[in-house]
TORKOL-889131 format. One record per residue: x negated, y, z of N, C-alpha, C in turn; residue in three letters. Coordinates in steps of 0.001 Angstrom, whole numbers, padded with zeros to 6 digits, always signed. Each point is the difference from the previous one (the first is absolute). Layout:
XYZXYZXYZAla ...
This chain:
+032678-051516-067915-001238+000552-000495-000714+000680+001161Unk -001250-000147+000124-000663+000351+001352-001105+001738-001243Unk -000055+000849+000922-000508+001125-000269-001229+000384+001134Unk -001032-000051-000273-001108+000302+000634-000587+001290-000249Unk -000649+000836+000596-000190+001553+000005-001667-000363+000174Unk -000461+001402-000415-001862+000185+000540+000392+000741+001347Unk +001371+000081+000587-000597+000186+001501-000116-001187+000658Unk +000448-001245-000461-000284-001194+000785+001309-000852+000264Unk +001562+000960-000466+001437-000318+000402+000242-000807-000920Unk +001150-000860+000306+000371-001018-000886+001533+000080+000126Unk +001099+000118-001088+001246+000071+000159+000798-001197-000958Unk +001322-000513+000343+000542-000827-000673+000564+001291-000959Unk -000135-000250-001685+000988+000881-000681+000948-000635-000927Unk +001042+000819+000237+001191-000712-001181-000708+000672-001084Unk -000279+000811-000622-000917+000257-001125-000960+000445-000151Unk -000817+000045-000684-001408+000820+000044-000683-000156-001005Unk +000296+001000-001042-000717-000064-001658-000716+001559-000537Unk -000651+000084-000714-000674+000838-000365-001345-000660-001062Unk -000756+001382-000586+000780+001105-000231+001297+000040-000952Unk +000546+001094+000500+001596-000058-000662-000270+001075-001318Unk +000953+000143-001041+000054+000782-000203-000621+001399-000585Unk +000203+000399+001290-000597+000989+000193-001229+000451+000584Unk -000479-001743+000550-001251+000245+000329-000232-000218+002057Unk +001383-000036+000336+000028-000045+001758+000241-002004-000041Unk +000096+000022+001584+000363-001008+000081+001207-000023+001336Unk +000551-001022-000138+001425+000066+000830-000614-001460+000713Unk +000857+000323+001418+000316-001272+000615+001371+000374+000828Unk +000673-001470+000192+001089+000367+000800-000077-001234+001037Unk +000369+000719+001194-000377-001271+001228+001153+000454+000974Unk -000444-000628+001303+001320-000319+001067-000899+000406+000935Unk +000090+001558+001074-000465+000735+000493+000748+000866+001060Unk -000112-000836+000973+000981+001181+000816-000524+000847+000969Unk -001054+000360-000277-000806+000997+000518+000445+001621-000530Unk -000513+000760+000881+000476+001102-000552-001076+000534-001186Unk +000752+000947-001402-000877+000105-000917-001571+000607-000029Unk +000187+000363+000780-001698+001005+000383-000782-000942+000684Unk +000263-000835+000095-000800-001269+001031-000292-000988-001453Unk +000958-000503-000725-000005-000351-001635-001091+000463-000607Unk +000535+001317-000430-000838+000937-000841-001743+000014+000571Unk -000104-000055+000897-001669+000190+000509-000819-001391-000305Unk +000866-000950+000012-000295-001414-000098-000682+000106-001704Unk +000886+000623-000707-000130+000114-001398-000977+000986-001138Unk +000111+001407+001315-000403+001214-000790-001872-000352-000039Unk -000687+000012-000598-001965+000184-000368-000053-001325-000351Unk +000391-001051-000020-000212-001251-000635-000867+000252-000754Unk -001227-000642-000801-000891-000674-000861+000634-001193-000425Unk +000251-000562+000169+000275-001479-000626+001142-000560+000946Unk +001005-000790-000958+001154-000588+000190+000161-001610-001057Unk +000162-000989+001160-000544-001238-000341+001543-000657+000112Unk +000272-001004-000889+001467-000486-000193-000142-001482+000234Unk +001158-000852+000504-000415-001112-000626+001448-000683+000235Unk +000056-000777-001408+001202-000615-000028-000132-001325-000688Unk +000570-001169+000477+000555-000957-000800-000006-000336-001340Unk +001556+001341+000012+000117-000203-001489-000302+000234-001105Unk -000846+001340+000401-000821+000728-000646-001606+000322-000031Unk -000549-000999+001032-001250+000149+000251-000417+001306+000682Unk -001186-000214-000043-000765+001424+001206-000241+000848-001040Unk -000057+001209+000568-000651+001445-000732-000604+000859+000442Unk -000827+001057+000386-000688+000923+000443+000436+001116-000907Unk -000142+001245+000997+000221+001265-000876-000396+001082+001096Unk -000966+000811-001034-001443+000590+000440+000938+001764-000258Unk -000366+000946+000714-000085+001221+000433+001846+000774+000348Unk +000903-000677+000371+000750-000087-000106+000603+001197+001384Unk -001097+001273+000133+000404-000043+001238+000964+001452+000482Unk +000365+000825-000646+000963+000733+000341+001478-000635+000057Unk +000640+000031+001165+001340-000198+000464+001001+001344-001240Unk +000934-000439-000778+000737+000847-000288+001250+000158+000088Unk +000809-001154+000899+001174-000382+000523-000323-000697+000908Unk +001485+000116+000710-000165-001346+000814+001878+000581+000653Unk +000700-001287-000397+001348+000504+000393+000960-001311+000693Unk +000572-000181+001113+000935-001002+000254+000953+000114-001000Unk +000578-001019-000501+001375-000819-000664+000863-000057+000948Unk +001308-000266-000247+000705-000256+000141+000490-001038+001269Unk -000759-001429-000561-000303-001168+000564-000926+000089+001039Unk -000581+000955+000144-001035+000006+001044-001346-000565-000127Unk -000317+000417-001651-001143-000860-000440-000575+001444+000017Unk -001323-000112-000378-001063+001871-000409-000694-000538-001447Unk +000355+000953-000950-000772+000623-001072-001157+000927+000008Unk -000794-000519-000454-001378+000708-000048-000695+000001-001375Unk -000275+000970-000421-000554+000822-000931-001552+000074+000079Unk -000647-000382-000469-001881+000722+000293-000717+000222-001622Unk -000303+000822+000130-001050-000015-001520-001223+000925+000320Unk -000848-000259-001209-001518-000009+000639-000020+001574-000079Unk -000766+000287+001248-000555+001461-000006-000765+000553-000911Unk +000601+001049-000820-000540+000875-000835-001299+000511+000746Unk -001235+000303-001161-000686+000734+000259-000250+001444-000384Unk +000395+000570+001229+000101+001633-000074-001239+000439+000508Unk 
């Protein structure tokens, strides 16, 4: 599954669904960068563009506070984002 950002980045992800739940969205990818180099890639997003095969393409609009972001185990990174409240 390929993951495209409104900063212009494009990542291969083993998952990437939303909204969940609770309203965030998750992706999990293969990143061996260090997390603060990750996280910046991710954190103010506007729009997050998907596209898969098996599941067809998707867009998903305001998505842009970072609220995780954690290495596994495997050496994959979890990331967390849901849309910024307005305070």
């Amino acid at each position: 599954m390929t993951v495209k950002t409104s900063k212009g980045k494009t990542f291969e992800a083993a998952v990437a669904y939303g909204p969940t739940f609770d309203g965030s969205f998750l992706i999990c990818l293969k990143d061996g960068r260090r997390l603060p180099e990750i996280a910046a890639d991710f954190d103010g997003l506007e729009r997050i563009e998907t596209r898969d095969a098996g599941t067809g393409d998707a867009a998903f609009e305001g998505f842009s506070a970072l609220r995780m972001i954690q290495r596994l185990e495997d050496g994959s990174v979890r990331i967390k984002l849901a849309r910024e409240s307005a305070e």
